[in-house]
matplotlib code that plots the C-alpha trace (Angstrom):
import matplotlib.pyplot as plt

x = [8.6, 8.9, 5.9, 6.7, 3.5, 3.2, 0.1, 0.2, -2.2, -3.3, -2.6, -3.5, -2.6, -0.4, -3.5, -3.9, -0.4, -0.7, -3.8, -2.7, 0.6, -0.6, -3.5, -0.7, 0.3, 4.5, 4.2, 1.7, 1.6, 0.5, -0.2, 1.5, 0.3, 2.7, 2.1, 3.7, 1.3, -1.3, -0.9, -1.2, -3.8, -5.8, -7.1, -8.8, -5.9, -4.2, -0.8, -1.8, -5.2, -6.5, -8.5, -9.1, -6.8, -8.0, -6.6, -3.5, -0.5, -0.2, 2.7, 6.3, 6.6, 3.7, 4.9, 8.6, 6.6, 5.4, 8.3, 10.2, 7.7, 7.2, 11.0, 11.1, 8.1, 10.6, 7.5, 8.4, 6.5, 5.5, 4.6, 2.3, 2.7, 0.3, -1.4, -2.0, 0.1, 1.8, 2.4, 5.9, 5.1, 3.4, 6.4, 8.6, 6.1, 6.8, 10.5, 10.5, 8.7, 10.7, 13.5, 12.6, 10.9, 12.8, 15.4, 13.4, 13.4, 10.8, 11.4, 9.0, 7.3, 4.1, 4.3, 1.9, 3.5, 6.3, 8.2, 8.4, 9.5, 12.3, 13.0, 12.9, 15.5, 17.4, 17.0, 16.5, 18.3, 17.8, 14.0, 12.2, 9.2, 6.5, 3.6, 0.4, -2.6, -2.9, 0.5, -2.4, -0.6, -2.4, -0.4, 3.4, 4.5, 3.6, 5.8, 8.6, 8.2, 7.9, 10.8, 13.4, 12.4, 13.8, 10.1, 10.9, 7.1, 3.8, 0.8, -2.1, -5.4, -8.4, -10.0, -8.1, -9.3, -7.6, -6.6, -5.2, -3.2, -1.8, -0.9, 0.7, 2.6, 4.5, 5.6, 8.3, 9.4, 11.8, 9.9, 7.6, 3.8, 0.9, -2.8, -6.1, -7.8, -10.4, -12.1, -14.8, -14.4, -14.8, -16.4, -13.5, -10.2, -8.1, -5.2, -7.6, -10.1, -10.6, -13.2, -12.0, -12.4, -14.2, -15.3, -19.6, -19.6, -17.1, -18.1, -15.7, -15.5, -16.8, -15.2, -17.0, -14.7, -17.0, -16.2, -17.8, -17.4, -20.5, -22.5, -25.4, -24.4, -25.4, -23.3, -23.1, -20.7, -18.7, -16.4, -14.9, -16.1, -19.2, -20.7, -24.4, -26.8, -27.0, -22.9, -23.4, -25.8, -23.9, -20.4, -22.9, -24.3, -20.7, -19.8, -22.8, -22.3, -19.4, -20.9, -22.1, -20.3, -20.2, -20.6, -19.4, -16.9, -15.8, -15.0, -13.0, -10.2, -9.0, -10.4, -7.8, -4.4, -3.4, -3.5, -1.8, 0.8, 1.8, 1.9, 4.8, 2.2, 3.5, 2.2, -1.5, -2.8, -6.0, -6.1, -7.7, -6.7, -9.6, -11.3, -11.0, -13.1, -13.2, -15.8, -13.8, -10.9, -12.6, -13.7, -10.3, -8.8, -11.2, -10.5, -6.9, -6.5, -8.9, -6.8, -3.4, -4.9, -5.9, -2.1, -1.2, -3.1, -1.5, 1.4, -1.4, -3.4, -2.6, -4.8, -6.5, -9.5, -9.4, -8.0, -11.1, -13.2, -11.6, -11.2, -14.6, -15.1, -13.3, -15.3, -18.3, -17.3, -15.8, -18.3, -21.2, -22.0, -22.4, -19.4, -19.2, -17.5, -18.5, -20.8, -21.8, -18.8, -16.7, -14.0, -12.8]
y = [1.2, 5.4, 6.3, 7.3, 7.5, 10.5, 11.8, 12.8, 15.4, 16.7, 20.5, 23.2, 26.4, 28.5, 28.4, 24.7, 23.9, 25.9, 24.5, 21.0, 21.5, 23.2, 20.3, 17.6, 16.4, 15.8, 14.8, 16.6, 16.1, 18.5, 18.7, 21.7, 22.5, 24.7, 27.4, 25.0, 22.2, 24.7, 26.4, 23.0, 20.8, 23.5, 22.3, 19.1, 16.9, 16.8, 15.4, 14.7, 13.3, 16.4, 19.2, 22.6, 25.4, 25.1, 21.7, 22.7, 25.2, 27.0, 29.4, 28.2, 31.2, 30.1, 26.6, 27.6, 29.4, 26.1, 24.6, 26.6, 26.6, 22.9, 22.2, 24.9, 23.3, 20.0, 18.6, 16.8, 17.5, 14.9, 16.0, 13.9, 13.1, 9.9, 9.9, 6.2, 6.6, 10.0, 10.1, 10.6, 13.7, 14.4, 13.0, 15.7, 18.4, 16.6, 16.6, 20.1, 20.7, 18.6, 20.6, 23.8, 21.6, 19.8, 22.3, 23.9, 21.2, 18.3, 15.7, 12.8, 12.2, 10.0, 7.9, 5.1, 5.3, 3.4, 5.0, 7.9, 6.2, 5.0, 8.3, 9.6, 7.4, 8.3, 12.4, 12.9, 10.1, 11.9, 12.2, 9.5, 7.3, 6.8, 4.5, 5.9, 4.1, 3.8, 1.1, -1.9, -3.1, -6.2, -8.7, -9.0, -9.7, -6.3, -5.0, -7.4, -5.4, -2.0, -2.9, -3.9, -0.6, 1.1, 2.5, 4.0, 4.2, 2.0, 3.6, 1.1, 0.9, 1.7, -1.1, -3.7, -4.9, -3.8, -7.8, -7.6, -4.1, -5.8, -8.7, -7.0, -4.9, -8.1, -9.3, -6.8, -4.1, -2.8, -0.4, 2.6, 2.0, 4.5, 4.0, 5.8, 6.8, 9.2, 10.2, 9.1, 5.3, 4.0, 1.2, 0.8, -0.3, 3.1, 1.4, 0.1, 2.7, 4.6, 7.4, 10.6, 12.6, 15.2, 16.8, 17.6, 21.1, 23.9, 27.3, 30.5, 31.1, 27.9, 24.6, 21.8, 19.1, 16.6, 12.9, 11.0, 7.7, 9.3, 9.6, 6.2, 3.0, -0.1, -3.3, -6.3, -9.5, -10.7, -14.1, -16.9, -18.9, -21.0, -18.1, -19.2, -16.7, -15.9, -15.6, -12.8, -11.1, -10.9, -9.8, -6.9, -5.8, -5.9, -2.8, -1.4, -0.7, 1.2, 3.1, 6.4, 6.5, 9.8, 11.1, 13.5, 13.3, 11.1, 7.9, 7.2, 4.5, 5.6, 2.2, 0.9, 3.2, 1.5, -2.2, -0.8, 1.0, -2.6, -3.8, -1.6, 0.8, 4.4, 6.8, 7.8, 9.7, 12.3, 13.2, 16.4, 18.1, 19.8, 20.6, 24.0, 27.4, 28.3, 25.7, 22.5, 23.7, 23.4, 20.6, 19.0, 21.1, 19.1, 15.8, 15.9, 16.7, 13.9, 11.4, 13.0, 12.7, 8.9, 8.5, 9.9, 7.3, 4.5, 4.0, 4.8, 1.9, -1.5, -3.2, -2.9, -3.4, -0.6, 1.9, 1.3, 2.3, 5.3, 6.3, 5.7, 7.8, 10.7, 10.2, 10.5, 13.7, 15.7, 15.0, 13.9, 11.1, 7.5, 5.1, 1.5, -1.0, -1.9, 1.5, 3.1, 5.7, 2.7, 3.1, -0.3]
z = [13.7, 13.0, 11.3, 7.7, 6.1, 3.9, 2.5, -1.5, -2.9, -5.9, -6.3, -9.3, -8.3, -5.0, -3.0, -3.2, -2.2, 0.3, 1.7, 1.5, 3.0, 6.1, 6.8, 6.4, 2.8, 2.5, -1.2, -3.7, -7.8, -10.3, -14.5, -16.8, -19.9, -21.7, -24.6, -27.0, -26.3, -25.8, -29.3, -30.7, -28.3, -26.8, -23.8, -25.3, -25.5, -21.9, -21.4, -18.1, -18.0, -16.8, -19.2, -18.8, -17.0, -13.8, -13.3, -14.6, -14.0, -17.0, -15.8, -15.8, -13.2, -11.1, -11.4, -10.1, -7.1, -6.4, -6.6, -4.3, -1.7, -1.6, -1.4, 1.4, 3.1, 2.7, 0.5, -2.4, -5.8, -9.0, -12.2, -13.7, -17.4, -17.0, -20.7, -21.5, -24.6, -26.8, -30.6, -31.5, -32.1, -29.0, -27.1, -28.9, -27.2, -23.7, -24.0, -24.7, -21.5, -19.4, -20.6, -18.9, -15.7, -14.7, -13.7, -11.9, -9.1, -10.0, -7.6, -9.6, -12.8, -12.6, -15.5, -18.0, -21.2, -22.0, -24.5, -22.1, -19.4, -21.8, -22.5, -19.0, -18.1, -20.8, -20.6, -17.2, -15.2, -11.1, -11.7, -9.8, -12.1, -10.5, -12.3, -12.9, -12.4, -16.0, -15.5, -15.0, -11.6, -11.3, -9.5, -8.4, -11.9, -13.2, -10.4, -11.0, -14.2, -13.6, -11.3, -14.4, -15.8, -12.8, -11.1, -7.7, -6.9, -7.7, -7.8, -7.2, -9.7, -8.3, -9.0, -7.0, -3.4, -0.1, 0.1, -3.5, -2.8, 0.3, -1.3, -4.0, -2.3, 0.6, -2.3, -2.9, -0.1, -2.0, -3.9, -2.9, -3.2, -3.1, -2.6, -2.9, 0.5, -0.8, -3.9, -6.0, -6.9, -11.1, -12.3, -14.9, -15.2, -15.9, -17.9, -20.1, -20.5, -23.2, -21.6, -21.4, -18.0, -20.1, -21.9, -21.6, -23.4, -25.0, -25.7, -26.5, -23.2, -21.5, -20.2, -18.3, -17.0, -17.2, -16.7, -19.8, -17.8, -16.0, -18.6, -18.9, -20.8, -20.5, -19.5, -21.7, -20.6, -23.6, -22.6, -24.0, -20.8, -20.0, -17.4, -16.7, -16.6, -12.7, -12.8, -15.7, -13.6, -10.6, -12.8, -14.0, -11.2, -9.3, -12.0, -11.4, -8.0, -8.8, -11.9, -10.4, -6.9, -5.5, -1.8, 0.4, 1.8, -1.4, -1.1, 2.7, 3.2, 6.3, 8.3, 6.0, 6.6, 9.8, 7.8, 4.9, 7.1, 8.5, 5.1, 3.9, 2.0, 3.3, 0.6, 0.4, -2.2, -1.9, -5.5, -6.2, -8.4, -10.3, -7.2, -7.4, -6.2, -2.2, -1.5, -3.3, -1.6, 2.2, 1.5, 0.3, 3.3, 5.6, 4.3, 4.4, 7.7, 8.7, 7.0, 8.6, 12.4, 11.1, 10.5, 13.6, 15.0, 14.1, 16.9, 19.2, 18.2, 19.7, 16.7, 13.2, 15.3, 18.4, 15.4, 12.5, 16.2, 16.9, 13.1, 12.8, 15.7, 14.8, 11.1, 12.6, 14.7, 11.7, 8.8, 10.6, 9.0, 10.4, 9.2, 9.6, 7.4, 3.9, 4.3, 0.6, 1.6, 1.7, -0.7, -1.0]

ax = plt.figure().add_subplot(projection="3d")
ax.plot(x, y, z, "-o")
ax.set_aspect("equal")
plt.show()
């Protein structure tokens, strides 16, 4: 079997394609916010999920750079459009972007809303859809559905199981599908959240991206089912554990590559893109070429078992941290 796993990155700027690229990612994605959305939305209302221009290429002559470089670099770039859902109005705005991007050589658009997928299909029939997060893939129906649509790509929700993801995924190989193996976990369910990533504080001349889903609230079950009380608990506490995960390095699934590899999962997606500043950046650099050397592994490996040593291994040697299974760094 030739190893075609491809690692997919998160990028905001030259610097970071260029820094992912050379520590191993094929495939990145990026958000543009354009002076016509700008004029109108600012900075508070993303059409990508994202706030604030440092998660965001702002330049349709920066963005080109990009462009060209990744294509030349034989790395193929997303845009992500991945709002939950867009006014009519709003939708006008996109198309209007769309049409001066995609000319320029967008390989995929990472999609949740409907009506633009519609559109998509309709406007720009070459582009690839890939579904966001925010699609709610919960079980192989969904991707029977997405399928109909004409999705190229699923991109798995957080919040499912490694089990579930493989599951999923056996159930039809005829489609793409791409999974999180690093970044901080979320106690929610992104398709049906209404949190915003941000936003903490704005001044004249201040931004903080600041993920409101961080912020303390409290956790009350509400079901139509006969739950007794030690049940309830244990639901709660479950979300709990996920509430405020953060580590470094973030949250690690590369015990997990080789068994999703085998399971027909071949994208992997280190997201990223808001990590910005030198710092962020060496970290990200760091990370991603830990989880490429885990996929080089995997022909080596005559088992899920002798690669999760090694990988753990190799974690241990590069971060300097202990790792074993079900560990708080854990990401599934």
């Amino acid at each position: 079997m030739k190893n075609n796993m491809v690692i997919v990155s998160g990028i905001s700027s030259m610097e970071s394609l260029v820094d992912r690229v050379e520590n191993g990612a094929k495939e990145v994605f990026l958000g543009y916010i354009d002076e016509q959305w700008y004029s109108e939305y600012g900075y508070l209302i993303s059409p990508n999920r994202r706030w604030g221009r440092e998660a965001n290429f702002s330049s349709i002559i920066d963005l080109k750079e990009a462009i060209n470089y990744a294509h030349d670099k034989a790395v193929l770039i997303s845009l992500a459009l991945n709002a939950h859902k867009y006014t009519d109005h709003q939708l006008d705005k996109i198309l209007f972007l769309l049409k001066k991007v995609v000319p320029l050589g967008i390989d995929n658009i990472i999609i949740s809303d409907f009506t633009l997928i519609e559109m998509i299909k309709r406007k720009f029939p070459d582009v690839n859809i890939h579904i966001s997060t925010g699609g709610v893939i919960f079980n192989s129906m969904s991707v029977k559905f997405y399928k109909s649509l004409g999705v190229k790509r699923i991109i798995f929700e957080r919040s499912l199981s490694m089990e579930e993801v493989i599951d999923i995924a056996k159930c039809d190989q005829d489609l793409e599908y791409e999974v999180f193996v690093n970044g901080s976990r979320c106690a929610n369910i992104d398709g049906l959240c209404n949190f915003e990533h941000s936003i903490m504080s704005i001044g004249k001349n201040n931004f903080d991206n600041y993920p409101m889903c961080s912020l303390k609230y409290n956790f009350k079950l509400h079901t139509k089912k006969d739950i007794n009380s030690v049940e309830t608990e244990r639901l709660i506490e479950r979300v709990k554990e996920r509430q405020y995960f953060c580590s470094y390095p973030k949250a690690c699934a590369a015990c997990y590559i080789y068994d999703f590899y085998h399971a027909g999962i071949n994208y992997v997606k280190i997201p990223a893109r808001a990590m910005v500043g030198s710092e962020n950046r060496k970290i990200i650099n760091s990370e991603t070429n830990f989880i490429s050397k885990c996929i080089e592994f995997i022909e080596k490996a005559s088992s899920s078992t002798e690669y999760k040593k090694y990988i753990r291994n190799m974690y241990s040697e590069d971060f300097g941290y202990t790792c074993f299974e079900y560990c708080e760094r854990c990401y599934y």
